[in-house]
Every structure is written in structure tokens, then in C-alpha cells.
KELUMKOL-582316 format. One record per atom (N, C-alpha, C): z, y, x; residue number from 1; atom name; residue in one letter. Coordinates in nm, 3 decimals. Each point is the difference from the previous one (the first is absolute). Example, Ala and Ser with C-alpha at 12.3 -4.5 7.8 and 13.67 -1.06 7.14 Angstrom:
REC  c3  c2  c1  num  atome  residu
REC  0.780  -0.569  1.319  1  N  A
REC  0.000  0.119  -0.089  1  CA  A
REC  0.000  0.120  0.090  1  C  A
REC  -0.072  0.105  -0.035  2  N  S
REC  0.006  0.119  0.082  2  CA  S
REC  0.073  0.109  -0.077  2  C  S
//
This chain:
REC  c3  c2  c1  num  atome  residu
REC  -0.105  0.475  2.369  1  N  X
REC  0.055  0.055  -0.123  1  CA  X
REC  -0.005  -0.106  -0.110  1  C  X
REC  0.122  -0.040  -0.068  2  N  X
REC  -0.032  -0.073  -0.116  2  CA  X
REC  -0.036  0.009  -0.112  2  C  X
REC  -0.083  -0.084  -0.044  3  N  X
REC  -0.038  0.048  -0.185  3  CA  X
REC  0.111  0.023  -0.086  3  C  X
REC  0.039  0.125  -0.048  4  N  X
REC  0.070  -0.034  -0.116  4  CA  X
REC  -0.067  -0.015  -0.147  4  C  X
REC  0.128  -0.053  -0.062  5  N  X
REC  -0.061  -0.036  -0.159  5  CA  X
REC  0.131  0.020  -0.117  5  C  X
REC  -0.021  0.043  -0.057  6  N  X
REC  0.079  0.064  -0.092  6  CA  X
REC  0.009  -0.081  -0.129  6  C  X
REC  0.055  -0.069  -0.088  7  N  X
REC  0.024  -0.043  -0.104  7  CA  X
REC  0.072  0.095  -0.098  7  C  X
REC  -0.063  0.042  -0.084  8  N  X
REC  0.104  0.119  -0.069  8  CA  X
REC  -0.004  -0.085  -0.188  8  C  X
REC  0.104  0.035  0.014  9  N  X
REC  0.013  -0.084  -0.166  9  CA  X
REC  0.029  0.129  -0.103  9  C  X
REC  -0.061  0.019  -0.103  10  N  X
REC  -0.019  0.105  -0.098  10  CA  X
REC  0.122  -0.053  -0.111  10  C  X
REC  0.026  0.085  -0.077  11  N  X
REC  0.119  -0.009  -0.131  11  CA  X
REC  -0.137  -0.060  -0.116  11  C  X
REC  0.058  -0.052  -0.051  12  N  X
REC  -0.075  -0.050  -0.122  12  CA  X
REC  0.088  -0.032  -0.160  12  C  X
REC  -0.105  0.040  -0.097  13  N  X
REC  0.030  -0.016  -0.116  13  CA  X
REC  -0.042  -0.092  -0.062  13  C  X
REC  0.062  -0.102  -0.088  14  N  X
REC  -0.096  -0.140  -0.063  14  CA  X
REC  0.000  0.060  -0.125  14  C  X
REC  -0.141  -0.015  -0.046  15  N  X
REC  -0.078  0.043  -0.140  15  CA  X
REC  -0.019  -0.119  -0.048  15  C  X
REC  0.069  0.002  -0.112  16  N  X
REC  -0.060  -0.102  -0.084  16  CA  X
REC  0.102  -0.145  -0.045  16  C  X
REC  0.043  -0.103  -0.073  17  N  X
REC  0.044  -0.113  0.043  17  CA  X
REC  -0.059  -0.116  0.013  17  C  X
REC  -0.163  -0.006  0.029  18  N  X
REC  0.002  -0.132  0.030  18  CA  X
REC  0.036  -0.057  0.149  18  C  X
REC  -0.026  0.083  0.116  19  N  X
REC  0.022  -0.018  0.132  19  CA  X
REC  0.117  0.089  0.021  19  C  X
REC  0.100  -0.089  0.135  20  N  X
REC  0.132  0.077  0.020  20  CA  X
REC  0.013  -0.074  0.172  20  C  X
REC  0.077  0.105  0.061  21  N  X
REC  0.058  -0.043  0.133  21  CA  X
REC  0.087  0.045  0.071  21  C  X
REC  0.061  -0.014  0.047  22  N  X
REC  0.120  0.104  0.089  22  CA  X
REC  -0.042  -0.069  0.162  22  C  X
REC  0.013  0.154  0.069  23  N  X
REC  -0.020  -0.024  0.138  23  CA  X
REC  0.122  0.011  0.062  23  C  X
REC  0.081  -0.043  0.114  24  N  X
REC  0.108  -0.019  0.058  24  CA  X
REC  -0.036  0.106  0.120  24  C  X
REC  0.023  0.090  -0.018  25  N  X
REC  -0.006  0.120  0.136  25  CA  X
REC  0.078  -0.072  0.145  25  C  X
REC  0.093  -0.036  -0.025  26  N  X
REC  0.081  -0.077  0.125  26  CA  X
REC  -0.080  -0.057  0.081  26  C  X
REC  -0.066  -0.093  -0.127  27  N  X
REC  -0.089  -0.173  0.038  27  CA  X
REC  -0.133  0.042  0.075  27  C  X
REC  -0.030  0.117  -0.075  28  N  X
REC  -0.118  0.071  0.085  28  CA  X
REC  0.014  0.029  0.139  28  C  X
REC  0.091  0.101  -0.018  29  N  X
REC  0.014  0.114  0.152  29  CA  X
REC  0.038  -0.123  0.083  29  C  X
REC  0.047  -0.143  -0.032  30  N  X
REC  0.051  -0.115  0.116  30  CA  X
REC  -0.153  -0.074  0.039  30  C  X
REC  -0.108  -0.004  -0.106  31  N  X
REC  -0.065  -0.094  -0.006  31  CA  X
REC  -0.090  0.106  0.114  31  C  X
REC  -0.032  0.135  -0.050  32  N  X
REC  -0.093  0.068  0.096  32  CA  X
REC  0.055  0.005  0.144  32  C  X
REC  0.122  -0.008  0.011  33  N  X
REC  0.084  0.038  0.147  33  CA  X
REC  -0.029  -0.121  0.066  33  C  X
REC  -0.009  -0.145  -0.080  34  N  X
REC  -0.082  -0.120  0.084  34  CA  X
REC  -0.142  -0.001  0.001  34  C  X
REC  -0.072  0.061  -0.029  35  N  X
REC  -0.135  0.044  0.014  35  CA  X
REC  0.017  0.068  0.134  35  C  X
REC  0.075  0.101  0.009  36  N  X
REC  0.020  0.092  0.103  36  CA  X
REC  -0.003  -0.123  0.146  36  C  X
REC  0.137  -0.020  -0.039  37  N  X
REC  0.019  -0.121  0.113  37  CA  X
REC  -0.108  -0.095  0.090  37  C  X
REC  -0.095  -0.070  -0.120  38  N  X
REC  -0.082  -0.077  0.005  38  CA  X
REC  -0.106  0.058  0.123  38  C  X
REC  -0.018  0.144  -0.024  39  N  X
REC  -0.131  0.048  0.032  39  CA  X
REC  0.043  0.132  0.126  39  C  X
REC  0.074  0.020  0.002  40  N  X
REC  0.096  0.076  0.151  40  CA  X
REC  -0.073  -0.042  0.107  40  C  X
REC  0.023  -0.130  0.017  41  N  X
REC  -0.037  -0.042  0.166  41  CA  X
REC  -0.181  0.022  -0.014  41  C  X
REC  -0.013  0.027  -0.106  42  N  X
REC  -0.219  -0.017  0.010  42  CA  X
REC  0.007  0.183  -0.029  42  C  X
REC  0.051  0.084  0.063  43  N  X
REC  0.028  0.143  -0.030  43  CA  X
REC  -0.073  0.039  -0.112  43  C  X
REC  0.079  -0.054  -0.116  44  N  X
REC  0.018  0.064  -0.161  44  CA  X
REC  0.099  0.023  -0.045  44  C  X
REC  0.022  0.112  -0.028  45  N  X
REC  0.118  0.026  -0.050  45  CA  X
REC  0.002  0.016  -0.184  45  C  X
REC  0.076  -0.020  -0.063  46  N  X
REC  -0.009  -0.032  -0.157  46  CA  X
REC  0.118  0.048  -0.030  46  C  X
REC  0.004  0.111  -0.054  47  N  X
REC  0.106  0.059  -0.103  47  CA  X
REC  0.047  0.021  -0.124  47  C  X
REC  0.101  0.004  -0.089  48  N  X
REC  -0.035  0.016  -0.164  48  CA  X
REC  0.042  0.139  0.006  48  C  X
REC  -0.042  0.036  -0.114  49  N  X
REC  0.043  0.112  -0.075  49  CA  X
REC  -0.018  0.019  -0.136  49  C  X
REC  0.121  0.042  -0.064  50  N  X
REC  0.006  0.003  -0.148  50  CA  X
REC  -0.047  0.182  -0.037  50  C  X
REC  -0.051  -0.018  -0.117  51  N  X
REC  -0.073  0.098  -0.021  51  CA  X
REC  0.032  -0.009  -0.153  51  C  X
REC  0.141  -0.022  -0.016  52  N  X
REC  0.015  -0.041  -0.191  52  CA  X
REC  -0.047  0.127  -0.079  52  C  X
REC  -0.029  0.136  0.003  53  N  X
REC  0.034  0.089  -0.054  53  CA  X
REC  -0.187  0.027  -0.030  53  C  X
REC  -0.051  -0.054  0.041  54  N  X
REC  -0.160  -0.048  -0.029  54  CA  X
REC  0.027  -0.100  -0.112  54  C  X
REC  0.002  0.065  -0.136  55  N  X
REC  -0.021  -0.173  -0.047  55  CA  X
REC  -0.134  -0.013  -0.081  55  C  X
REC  -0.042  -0.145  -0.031  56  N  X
REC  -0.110  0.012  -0.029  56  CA  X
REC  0.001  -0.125  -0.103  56  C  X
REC  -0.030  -0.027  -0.142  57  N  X
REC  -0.030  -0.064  -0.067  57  CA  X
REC  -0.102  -0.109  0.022  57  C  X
REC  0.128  -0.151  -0.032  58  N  X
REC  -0.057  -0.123  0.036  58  CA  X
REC  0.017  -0.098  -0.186  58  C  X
REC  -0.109  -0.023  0.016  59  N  X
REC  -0.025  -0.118  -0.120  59  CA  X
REC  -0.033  -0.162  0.038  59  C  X
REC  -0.022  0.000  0.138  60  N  X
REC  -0.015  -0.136  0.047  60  CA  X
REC  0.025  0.021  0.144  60  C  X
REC  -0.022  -0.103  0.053  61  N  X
REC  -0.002  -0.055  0.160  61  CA  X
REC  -0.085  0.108  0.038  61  C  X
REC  -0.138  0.013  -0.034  62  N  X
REC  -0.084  0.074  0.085  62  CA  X
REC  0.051  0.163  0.028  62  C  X
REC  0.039  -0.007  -0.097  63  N  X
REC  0.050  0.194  -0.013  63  CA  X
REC  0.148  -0.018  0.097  63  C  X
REC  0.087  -0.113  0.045  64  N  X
REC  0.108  -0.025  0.031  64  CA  X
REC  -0.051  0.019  0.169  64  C  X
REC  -0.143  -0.048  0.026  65  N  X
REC  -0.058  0.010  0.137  65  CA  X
REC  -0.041  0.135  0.052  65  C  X
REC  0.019  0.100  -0.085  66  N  X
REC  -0.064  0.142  -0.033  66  CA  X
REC  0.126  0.059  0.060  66  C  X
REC  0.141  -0.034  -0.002  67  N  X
REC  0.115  0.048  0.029  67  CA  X
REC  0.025  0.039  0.138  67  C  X
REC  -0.094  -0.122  0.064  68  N  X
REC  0.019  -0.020  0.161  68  CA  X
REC  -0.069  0.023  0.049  68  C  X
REC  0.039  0.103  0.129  69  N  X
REC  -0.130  0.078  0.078  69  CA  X
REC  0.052  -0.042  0.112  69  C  X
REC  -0.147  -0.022  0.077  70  N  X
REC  -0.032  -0.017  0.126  70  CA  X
REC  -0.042  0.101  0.059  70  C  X
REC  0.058  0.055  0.149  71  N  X
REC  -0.015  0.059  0.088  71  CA  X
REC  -0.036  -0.007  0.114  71  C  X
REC  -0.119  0.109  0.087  72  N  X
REC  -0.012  -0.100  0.103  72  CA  X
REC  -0.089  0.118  0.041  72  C  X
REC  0.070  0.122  0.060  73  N  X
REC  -0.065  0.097  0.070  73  CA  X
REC  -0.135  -0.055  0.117  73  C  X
REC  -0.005  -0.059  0.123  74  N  X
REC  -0.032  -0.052  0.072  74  CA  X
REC  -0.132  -0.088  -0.069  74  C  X
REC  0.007  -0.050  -0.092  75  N  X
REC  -0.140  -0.019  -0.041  75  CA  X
REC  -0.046  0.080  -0.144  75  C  X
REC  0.040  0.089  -0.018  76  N  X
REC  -0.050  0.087  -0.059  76  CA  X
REC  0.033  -0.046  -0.158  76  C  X
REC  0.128  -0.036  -0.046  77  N  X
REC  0.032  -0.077  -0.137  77  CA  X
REC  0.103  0.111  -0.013  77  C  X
REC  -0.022  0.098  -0.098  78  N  X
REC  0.083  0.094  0.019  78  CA  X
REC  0.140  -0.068  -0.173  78  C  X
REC  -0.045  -0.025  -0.086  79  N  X
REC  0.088  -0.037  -0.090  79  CA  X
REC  -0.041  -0.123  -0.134  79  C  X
REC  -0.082  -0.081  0.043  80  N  X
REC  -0.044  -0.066  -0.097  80  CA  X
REC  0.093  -0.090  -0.055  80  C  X
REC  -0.036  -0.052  -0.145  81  N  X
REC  0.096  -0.109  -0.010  81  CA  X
REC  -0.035  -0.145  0.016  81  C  X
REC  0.098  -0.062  -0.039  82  N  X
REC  -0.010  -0.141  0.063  82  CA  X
REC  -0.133  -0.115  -0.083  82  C  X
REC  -0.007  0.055  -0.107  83  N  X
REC  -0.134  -0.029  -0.083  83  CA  X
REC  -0.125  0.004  0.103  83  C  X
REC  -0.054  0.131  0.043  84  N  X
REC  -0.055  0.017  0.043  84  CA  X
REC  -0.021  -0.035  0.137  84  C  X
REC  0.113  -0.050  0.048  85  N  X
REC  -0.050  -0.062  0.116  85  CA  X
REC  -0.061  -0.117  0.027  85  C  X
REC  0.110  -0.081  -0.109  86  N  X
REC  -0.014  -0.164  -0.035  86  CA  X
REC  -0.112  -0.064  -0.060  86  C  X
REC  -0.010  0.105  -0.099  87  N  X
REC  -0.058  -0.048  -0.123  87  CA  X
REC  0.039  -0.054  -0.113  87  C  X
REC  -0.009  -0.135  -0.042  88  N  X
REC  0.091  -0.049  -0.103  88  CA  X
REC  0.092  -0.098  0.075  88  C  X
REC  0.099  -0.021  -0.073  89  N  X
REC  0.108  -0.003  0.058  89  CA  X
REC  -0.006  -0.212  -0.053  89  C  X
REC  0.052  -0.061  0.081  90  N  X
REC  -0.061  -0.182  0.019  90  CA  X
REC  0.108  -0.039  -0.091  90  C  X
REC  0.142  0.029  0.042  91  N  X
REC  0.120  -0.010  -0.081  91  CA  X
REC  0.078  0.030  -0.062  91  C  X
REC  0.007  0.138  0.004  92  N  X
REC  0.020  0.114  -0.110  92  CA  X
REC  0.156  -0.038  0.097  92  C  X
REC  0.036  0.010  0.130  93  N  X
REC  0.087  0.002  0.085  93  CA  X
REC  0.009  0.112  0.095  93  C  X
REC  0.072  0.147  -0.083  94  N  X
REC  0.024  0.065  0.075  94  CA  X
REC  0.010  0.005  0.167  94  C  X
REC  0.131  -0.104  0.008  95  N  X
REC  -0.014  0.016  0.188  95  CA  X
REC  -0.098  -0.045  0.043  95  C  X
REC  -0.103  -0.126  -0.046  96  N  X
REC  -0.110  -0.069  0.066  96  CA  X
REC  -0.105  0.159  0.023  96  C  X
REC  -0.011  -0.004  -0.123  97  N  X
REC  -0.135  0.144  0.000  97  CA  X
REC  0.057  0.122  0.101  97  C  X
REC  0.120  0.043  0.029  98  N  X
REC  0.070  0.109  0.036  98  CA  X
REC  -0.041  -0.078  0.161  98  C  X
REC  -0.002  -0.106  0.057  99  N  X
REC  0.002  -0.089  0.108  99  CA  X
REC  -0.152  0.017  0.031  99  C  X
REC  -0.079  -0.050  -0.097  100  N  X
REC  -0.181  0.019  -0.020  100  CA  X
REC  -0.009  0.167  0.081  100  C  X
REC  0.016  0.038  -0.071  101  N  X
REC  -0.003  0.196  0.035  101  CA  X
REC  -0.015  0.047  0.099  101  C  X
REC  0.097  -0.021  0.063  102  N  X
REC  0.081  0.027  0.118  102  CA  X
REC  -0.076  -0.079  0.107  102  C  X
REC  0.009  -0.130  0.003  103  N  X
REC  -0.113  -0.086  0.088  103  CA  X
REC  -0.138  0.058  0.003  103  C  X
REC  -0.066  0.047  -0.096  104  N  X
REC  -0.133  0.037  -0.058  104  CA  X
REC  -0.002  0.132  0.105  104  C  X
REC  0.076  0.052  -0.019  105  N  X
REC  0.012  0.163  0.066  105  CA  X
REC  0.007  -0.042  0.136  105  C  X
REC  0.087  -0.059  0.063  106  N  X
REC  0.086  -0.025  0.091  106  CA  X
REC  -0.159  -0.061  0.135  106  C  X
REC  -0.073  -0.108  -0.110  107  N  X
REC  -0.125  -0.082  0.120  107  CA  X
REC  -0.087  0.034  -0.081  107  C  X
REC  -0.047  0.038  -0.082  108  N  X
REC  -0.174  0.025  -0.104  108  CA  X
REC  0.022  0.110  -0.065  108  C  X
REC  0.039  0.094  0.074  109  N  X
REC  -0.010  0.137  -0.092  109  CA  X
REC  -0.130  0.034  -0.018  109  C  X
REC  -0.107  -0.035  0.059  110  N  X
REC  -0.156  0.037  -0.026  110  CA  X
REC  -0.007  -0.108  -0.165  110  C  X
REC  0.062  -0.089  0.006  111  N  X
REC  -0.038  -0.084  -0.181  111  CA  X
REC  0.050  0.134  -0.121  111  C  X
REC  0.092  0.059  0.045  112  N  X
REC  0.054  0.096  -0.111  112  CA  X
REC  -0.141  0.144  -0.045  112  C  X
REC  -0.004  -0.038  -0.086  113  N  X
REC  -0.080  0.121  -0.112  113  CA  X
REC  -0.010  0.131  0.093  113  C  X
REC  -0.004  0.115  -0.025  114  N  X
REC  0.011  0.115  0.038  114  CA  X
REC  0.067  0.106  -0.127  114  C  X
REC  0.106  0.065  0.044  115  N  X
REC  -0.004  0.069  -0.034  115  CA  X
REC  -0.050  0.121  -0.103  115  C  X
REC  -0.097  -0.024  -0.157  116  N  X
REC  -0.053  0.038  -0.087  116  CA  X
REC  -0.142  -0.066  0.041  116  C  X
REC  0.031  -0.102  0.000  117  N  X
REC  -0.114  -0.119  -0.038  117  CA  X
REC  -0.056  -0.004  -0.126  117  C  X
REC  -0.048  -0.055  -0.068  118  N  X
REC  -0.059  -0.017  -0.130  118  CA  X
REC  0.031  -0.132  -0.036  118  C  X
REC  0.052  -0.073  0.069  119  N  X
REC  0.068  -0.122  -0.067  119  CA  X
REC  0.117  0.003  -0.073  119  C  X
REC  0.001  -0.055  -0.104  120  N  X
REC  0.166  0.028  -0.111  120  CA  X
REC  0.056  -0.182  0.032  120  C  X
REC  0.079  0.042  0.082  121  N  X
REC  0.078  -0.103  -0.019  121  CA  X
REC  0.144  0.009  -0.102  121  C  X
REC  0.044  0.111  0.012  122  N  X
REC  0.134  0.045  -0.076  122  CA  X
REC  -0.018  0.095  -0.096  122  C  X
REC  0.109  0.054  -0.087  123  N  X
REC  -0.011  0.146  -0.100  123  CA  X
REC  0.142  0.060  -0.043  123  C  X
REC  0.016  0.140  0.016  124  N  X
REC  0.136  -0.009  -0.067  124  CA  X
REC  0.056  0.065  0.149  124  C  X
REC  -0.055  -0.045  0.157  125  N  X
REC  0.085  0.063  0.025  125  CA  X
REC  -0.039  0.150  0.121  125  C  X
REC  -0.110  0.034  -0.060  126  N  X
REC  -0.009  0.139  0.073  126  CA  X
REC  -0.104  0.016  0.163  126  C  X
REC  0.016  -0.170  0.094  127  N  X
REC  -0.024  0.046  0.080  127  CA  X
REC  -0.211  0.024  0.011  127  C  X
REC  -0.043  -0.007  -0.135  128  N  X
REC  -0.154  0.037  0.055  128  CA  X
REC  -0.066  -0.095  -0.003  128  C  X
REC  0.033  -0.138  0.029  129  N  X
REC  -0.074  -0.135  0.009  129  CA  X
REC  -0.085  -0.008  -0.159  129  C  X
//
């Protein structure tokens, strides 16, 4: 049976003007579908899903990492976001960190937090961390 893993990308609102970004939905759903690719033959399967109608208020990068949830029934990662998996983010490079995630889940899902841990890595977006 293969692992699946879910990438779900949330709708977001930018608060504020000192930080700004636009995400390319296209550039995504292509960039995760080569994730997919990459990791097929090692039976992982990697899917996106947009979830715009969730939106959730971003003032920087970190709250921008709050958008993106990782999935991953099979080891017990039911919706966290990408903050929380990573941690802080090296380049403030969406696909790199979205790449981090996914790998993280994919071979070291025991490195990922639990589920209403007491560690705050993120805020703002609901899932408990």
C-alpha cells in the first residue's frame, strides 16, 4: 500500500502593507505534480488540493506557511501546516519549504511534532500547535 500525502493550500488574506505576495496556483498544482512524480516509484503518492474557501490571515512569510497543510493519514498527520512541520523556513522559498514538508513526511515523519504538542512553532492558523 502506498503512503499518501496530501498538500492542501488554504485561501488567504494579506493584512497589512509592509509584506506582500502572490502565489501562482498553476505553478503550484505543476510544482506538487513533480513532487508526485519524483516519489511514485518509492510508493508515495503526493497530491494537491486547494482549499481557497478556508482563508486565513497572513502578515508575513510565516503566517504564508500556515496556508499549507500537510497530509498524511498513514502516519498519523491528519492536517498540520507547513510551519509546523518545517519549522522556520531557510529561504522564505515557498516551493523549497513545500519540497522540505513533503520529504519530512514522506522519510522522518517520527521528526514531526505531534499533533497538540506544546511547541508553538506557528499562530493564526487554527491547527493546535
Amino acid at each position: 500500500m502506498a503512503k499518501e500525502i496530501t498538500v492542501a493550500l488554504y485561501g488567504y488574506k494579506l493584512v497589512g502593507t509592509e509584506w506582500s505576495t502572490k502565489i501562482d496556483l498553476k505553478c503550484l498544482k505543476v510544482f506538487v505534480a513533480g513532487l508526485h512524480q519524483a516519489l511514485v516509484p518509492l510508493g508515495i503518492t503526493v497530491t494537491y488540493l486547494e482549499e481557497l474557501d478556508k482563508v486565513l490571515e497572513v502578515r508575513g512569510y510565516g503566517d504564508l506557511l500556515n496556508t499549507v497543510r500537510i497530509r498524511s493519514p498513514r502516519d498519523h498527520i491528519g492536517n498540520l501546516c507547513l510551519g509546523h512541520i518545517i519549522g522556520q523556513s531557510a529561504n522564505c522559498d515557498l516551493h523549497e519549504d513545500i519540497r522540505r514538508g513533503v520529504s519530512r513526511v514522506a522519510f522522518a515523519p517520527e521528526m514531526v511534532e505531534p499533533e497538540g504538542s506544546n511547541k508553538v512553532v506557528c499562530h493564526n492558523c487554527g491547527c493546535g500547535c
